[in-house]
C-alpha positions as CSV (number, residue, x, y, z in Angstrom):
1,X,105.4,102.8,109.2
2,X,107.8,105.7,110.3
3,X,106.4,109.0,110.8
4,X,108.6,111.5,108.6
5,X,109.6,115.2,109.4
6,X,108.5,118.5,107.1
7,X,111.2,117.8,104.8
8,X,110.7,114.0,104.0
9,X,113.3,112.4,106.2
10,X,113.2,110.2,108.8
11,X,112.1,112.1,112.0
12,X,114.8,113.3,114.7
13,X,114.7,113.4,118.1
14,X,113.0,116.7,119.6
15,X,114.2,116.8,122.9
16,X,115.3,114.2,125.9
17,X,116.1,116.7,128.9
18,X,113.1,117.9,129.5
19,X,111.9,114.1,127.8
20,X,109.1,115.8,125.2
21,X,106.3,113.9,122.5
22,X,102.8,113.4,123.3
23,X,104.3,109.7,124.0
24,X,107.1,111.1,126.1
25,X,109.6,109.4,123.8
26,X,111.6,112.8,122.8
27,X,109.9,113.0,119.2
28,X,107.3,114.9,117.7
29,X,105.3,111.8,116.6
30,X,101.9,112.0,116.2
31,X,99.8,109.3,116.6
32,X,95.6,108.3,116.8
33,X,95.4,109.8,120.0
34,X,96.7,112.7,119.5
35,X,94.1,114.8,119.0
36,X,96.1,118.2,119.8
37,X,98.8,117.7,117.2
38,X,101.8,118.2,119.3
39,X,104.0,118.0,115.6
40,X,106.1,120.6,116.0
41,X,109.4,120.7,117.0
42,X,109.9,124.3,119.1
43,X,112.9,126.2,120.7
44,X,111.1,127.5,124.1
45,X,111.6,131.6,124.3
46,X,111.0,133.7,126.3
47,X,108.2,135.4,124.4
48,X,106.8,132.2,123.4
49,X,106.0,130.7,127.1
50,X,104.7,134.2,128.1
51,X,102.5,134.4,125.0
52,X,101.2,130.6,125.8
53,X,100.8,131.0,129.5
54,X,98.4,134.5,128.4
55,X,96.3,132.3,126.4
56,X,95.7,129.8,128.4
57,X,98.6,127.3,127.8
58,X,101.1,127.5,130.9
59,X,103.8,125.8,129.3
60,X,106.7,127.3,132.1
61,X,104.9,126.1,135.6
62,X,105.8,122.7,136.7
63,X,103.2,120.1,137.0
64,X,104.5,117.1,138.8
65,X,101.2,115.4,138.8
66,X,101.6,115.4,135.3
67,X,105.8,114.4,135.2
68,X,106.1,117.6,133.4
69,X,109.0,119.8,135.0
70,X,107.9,123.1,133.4
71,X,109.9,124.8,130.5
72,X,112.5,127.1,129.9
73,X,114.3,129.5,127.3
74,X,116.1,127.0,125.0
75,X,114.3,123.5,126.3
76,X,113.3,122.2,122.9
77,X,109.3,120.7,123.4
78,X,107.1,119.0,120.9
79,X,103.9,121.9,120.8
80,X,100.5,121.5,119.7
81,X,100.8,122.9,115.7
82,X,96.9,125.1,116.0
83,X,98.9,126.8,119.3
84,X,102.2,127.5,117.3
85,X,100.2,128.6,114.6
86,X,98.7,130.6,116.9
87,X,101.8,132.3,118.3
88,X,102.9,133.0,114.8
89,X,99.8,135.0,114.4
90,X,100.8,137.5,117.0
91,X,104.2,137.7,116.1
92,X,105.7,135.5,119.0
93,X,106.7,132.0,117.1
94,X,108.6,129.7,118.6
95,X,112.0,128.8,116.3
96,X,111.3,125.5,115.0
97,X,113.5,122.3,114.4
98,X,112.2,121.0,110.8
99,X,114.0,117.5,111.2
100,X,112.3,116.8,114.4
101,X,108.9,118.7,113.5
102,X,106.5,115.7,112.0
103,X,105.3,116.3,108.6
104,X,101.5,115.9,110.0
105,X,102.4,119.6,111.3
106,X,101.7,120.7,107.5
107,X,97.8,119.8,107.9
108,X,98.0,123.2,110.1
109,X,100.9,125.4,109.0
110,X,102.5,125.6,105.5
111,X,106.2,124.5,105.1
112,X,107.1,127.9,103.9
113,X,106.1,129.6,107.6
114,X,107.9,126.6,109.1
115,X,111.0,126.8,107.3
116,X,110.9,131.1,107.9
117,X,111.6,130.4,111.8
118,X,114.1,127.2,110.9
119,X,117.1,126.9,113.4
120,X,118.1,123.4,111.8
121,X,122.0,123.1,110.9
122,X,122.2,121.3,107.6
123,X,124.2,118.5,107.8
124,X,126.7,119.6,105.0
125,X,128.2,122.9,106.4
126,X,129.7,123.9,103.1
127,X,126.1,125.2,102.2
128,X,126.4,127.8,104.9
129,X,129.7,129.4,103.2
């Protein structure tokens, strides 16, 4: 079965340049061995990867033992949902992308804080007039 996003669609692609998922397959899928969660669909800033790498999480050095290039402001990365959660609770949260962020994200954060840091452009522009 497909994995669906927050909002009960089919799940989008996070991110192919840096190549994100726990599965490196560019979405936010979450699967058995998964145990961090890495749901959510995040818009690196620069307050975000300084807030990660202070707590432990060093999301901006690159570790090529690892394939993982380090990330920038703008690279969009599938993060662990307890560590955005976690951001959000000092004020630092990452914008999120609520088509590619899975909807097993919701067993940490409630759609309502998701959806309050939203950069998602709906598909029907008329909405935005």
């Amino acid at each position: 079965m497909t994995e669906r996003n927050v909002l009960g669609g089919e799940l989008d692609p996070c991110g192919t340049d840096p190549l994100t998922g726990f599965h490196r397959d560019g979405r936010c899928t979450v699967g058995p061995q998964d145990a961090g969660l890495h749901a959510i669909c995040a818009v690196m800033t620069d307050e975000f990867l300084a807030h990660q790498k202070a707590v432990g999480n060093d999301l901006s050095t690159p570790r090529p033992e690892w394939h993982f290039p380090g990330l920038v402001p703008g690279d969009r990365w599938c993060v662990v949902a307890a560590r955005w959660m976690q951001a959000y609770a000092h004020g630092v949260a990452a914008p999120v992308v609520l088509a590619a962020t899975s909807e097993r994200a919701l067993d940490v954060v409630p759609l309502e804080v998701l959806q309050a840091h939203a950069v998602d452009v709906p598909p029907d522009l008329s909405s935005l007039d």
